[in-house]
N, C-alpha and C positions, 0 to 999 in steps of 0.2 A: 762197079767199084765205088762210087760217087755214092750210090745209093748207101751203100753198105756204112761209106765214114760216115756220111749225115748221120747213120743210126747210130753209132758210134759216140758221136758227139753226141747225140741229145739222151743217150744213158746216161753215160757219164754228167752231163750236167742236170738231170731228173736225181741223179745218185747223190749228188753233191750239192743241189738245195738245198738241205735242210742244215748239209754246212755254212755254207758261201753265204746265205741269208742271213744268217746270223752272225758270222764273222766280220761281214761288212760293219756293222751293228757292233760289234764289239773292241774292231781296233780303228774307230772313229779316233782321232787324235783330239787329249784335249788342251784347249785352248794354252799354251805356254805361260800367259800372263797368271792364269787362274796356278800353275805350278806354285807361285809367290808365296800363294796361302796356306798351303800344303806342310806338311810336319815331313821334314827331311832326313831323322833318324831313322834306324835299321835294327830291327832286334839283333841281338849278339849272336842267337842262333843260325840267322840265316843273311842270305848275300843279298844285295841291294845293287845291281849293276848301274854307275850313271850313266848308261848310253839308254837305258831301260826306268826311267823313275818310276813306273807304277808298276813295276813288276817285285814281286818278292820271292824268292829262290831258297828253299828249305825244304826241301826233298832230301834224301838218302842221311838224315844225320841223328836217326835214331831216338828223336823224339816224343819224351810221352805227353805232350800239351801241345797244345797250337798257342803260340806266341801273340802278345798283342799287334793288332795291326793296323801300321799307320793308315790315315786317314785317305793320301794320296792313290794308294795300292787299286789296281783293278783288278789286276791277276797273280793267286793267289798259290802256289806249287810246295803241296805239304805230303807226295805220295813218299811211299816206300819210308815211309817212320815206324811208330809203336803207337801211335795216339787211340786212345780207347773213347773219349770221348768229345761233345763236339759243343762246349758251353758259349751262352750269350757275350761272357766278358771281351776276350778276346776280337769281339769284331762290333765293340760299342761304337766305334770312329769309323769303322769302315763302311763309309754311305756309298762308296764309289765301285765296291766290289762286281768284277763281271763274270768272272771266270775263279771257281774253288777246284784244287785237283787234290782227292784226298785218295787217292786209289792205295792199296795196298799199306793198310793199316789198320788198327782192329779194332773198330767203329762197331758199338752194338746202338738197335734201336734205344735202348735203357740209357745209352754212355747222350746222347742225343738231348741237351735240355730245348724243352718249349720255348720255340720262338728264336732260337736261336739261328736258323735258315730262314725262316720267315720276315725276320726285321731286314735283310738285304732287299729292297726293293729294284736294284739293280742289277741284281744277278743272275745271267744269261744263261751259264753253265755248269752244271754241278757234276764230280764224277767223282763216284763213291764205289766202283768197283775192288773187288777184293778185299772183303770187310766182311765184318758176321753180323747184318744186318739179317734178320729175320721176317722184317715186314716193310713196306715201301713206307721211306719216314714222310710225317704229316706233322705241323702242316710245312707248306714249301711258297717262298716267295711266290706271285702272281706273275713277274716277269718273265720266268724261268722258259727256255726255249731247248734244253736238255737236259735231261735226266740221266746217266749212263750211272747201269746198277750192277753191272756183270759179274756173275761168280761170286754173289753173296749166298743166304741162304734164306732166302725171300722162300715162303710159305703163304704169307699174308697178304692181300691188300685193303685197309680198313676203310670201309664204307665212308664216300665223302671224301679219300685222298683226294683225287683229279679234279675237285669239282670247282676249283677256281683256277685251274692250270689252264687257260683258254690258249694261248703263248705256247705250250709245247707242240715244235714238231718233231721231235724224236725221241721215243722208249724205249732204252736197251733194259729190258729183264729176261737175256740168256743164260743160258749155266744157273739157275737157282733149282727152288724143293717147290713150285711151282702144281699144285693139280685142281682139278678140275671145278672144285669148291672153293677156289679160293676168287672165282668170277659169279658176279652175281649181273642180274643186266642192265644195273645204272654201274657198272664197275668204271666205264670209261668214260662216264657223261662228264662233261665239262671239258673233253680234250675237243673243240672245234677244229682245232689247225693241226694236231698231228697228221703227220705225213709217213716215218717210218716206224712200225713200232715190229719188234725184234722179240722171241719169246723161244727162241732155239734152245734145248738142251734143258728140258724140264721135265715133267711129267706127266705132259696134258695126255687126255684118251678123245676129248671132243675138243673140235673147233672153238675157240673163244669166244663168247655171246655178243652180239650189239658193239660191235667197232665203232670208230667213229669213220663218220661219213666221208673223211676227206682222207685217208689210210692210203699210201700208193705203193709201199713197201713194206708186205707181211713177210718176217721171216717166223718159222713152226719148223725147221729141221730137227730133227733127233728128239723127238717126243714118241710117244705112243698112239697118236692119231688114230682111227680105226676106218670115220665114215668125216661126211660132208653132208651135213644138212640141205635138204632143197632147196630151191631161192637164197641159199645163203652169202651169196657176192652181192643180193639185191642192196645189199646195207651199205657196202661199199665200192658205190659205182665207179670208183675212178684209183680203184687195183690194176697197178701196172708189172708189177714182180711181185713172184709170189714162188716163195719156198718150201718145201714141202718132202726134202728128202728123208731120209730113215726114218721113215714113219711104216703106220701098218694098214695102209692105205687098202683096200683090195677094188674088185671091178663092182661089189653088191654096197660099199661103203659110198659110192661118188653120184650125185646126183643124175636124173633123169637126161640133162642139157649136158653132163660133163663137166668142161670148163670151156666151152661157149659163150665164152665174157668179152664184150668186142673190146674193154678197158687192159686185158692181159695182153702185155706184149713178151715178157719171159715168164716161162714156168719152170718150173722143178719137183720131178717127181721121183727120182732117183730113188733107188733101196726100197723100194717098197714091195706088194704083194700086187701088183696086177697083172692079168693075165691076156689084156687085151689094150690097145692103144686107144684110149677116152677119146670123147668128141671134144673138138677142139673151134676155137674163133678165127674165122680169115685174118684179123691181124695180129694175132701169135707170129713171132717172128723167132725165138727162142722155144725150142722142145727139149728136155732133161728124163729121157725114161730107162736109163741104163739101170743094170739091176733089178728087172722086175723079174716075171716069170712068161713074159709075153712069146709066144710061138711063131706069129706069121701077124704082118699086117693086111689088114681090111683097109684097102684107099676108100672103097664106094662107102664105108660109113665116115672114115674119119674125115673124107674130104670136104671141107667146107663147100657148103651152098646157097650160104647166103653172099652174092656178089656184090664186088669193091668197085667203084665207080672213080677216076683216076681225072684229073683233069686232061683236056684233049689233048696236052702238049706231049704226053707221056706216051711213048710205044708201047704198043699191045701185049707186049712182051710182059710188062709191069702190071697188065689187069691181073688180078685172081689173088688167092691166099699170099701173105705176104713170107709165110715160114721160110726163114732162112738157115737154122742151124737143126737140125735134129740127130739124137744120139739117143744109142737102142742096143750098145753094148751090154756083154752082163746080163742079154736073156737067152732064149734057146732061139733065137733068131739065124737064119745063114744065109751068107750070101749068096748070090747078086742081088744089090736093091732091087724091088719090081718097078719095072718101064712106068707100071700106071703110077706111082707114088711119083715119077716123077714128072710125070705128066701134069699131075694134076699141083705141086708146087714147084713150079716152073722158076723161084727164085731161090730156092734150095741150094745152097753152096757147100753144105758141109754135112755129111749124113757118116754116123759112125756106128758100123753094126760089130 
């Protein structure tokens, strides 16, 4: 049980870096004294809380402009209006900005003038979902530590976007028009430090080219997926979660190794077309194969054999594969689990056929 929180906790906090990192970073308090100099006014459109002075509140009030904004302002809450466009004027003062929330409003790349995200040299957080953006806008401040793009209509991404984004850890482009041309293999150079990048519900057929090395959270649910290139995790050695449901996965699409990745500790393979349980890495701790078309499993191939060396304090009990959860609903599977599957993941707590 001890085991099981520990893993528990250190998801959730691997899931919550590329928050909690930047958050820190963002609600740094600043200096009181430095408030003096600050311009005190409120545009008429939106609320200025005093318990809040950097914050500006103009969400839900039906606006076709983004308001000027004071100098003081870090964070900046413009969702659920009507704004079309996203001009330089409006944020000539604002050197301080860290956080923009433009979600749900009707942002085209065209409404977008040059430079006008770019001159923010402080801006941490950009969230531009639910817009009818068509291609990832460029260029984008060098600060920037989030992107969130969701449920636009992203087709594009123009060569050279990422390539001074060294500061982003997280890429949301799920829900967009997304395919397979629209990656070339410097698509992602210049992201060093991303961590989670999200591409659910597009319309890829192949794997995404040339990741960046430091990637720990791929989500690729709800695409078209077919196969998995060979060697293809060699690029990103330290994939920890990785998603991969309703896709059209099959047993002739997945490499030679499987997903024999000692860096995966959750997978997801859910909705797909396999007909047989892939090789898998002893420390997999997370299995997701419901919905395939899988008949019986094989333990002598999927059991891990490469062994885990435990420090001596640990009972024997704890050598071997570490797979604690596995689910196998949703194929032509029937019970009783077999004795050897569990033989051989002795730490197995939750097995759903």
């Amino acid at each position: 049980m001890a085991t099981t929180i520990c893993f528990i906790i250190w998801v959730l906090f691997i899931t919550d870096t590329v928050w909690t990192r930047s958050v820190r970073q963002v609600y740094e308090a600043s200096d009181p004294e430095d408030w003096m100099v600050h311009d005190f006014r409120c545009p008429r459109e939106c609320f200025c809380p005093p318990s809040f002075p950097t914050a500006l509140y103009c969400e839900n009030r039906g606006l076709k402009e983004i308001p000027a904004v004071p100098s003081r302002i870090w964070y900046l809450y413009l969702e659920n209006n009507l704004i079309e466009t996203i001009p330089e004027k409006p944020f000539e003062n604002a050197t301080q900005l860290r956080w923009i929330n433009l979600n749900k409003n009707k942002i085209t790349n065209y409404g977008i003038e040059k430079g006008a995200l770019s001159q923010l040299k402080k801006l941490l957080f950009l969230f531009l979902e639910d817009n009818e953006l068509e291609e990832v806008p460029s260029p984008l401040p060098r600060s920037l530590e989030q992107l969130q793009l969701a449920r636009n209509k992203v087709s594009r991404i123009p060569q050279g976007t990422f390539s001074n984004l060294e500061n982003l850890t997280l890429l949301d482009l799920q829900h967009n028009k997304l395919l397979d041309n629209a990656f070339q293999r410097d698509t992602f150079k210049g992201l060093k430090n991303l961590m989670q990048l999200n591409m659910a519900k597009n319309s890829l057929r192949n794997m995404p080219p040339r990741l960046p090395a430091n990637t720990m959270q791929l989500f690729l649910d709800n695409n078209s997926i077919e196969g998995i290139p060979e060697n293809y995790f060699n690029v990103i050695p330290k994939v920890a979660f990785l998603r991969l449901n309703h896709n059209k996965l099959s047993d002739a699409g997945l490499p030679s190794s499987g997903f024999n990745v000692s860096s995966i500790l959750d997978l997801q393979l859910s909705h797909n077309q396999l007909t047989k349980v892939p090789k898998i890495s002893a420390h997999l701790q997370h299995l997701h194969l419901d919905h395939n078309k899988i008949k019986n499993v094989n333990v002598s191939v999927i059991c891990p054999t490469t062994p885990i060396t435990l420090p001596a304090e640990h009972d024997s009990f704890s050598y071997g594969p570490h797979l604690r959860y596995l689910r196998l609903d949703g194929n032509e599977i029937k019970p009783p689990v077999p004795m050897d599957l569990m033989i051989c993941f002795r730490l197995l707590q939750a097995v759903i056929i």
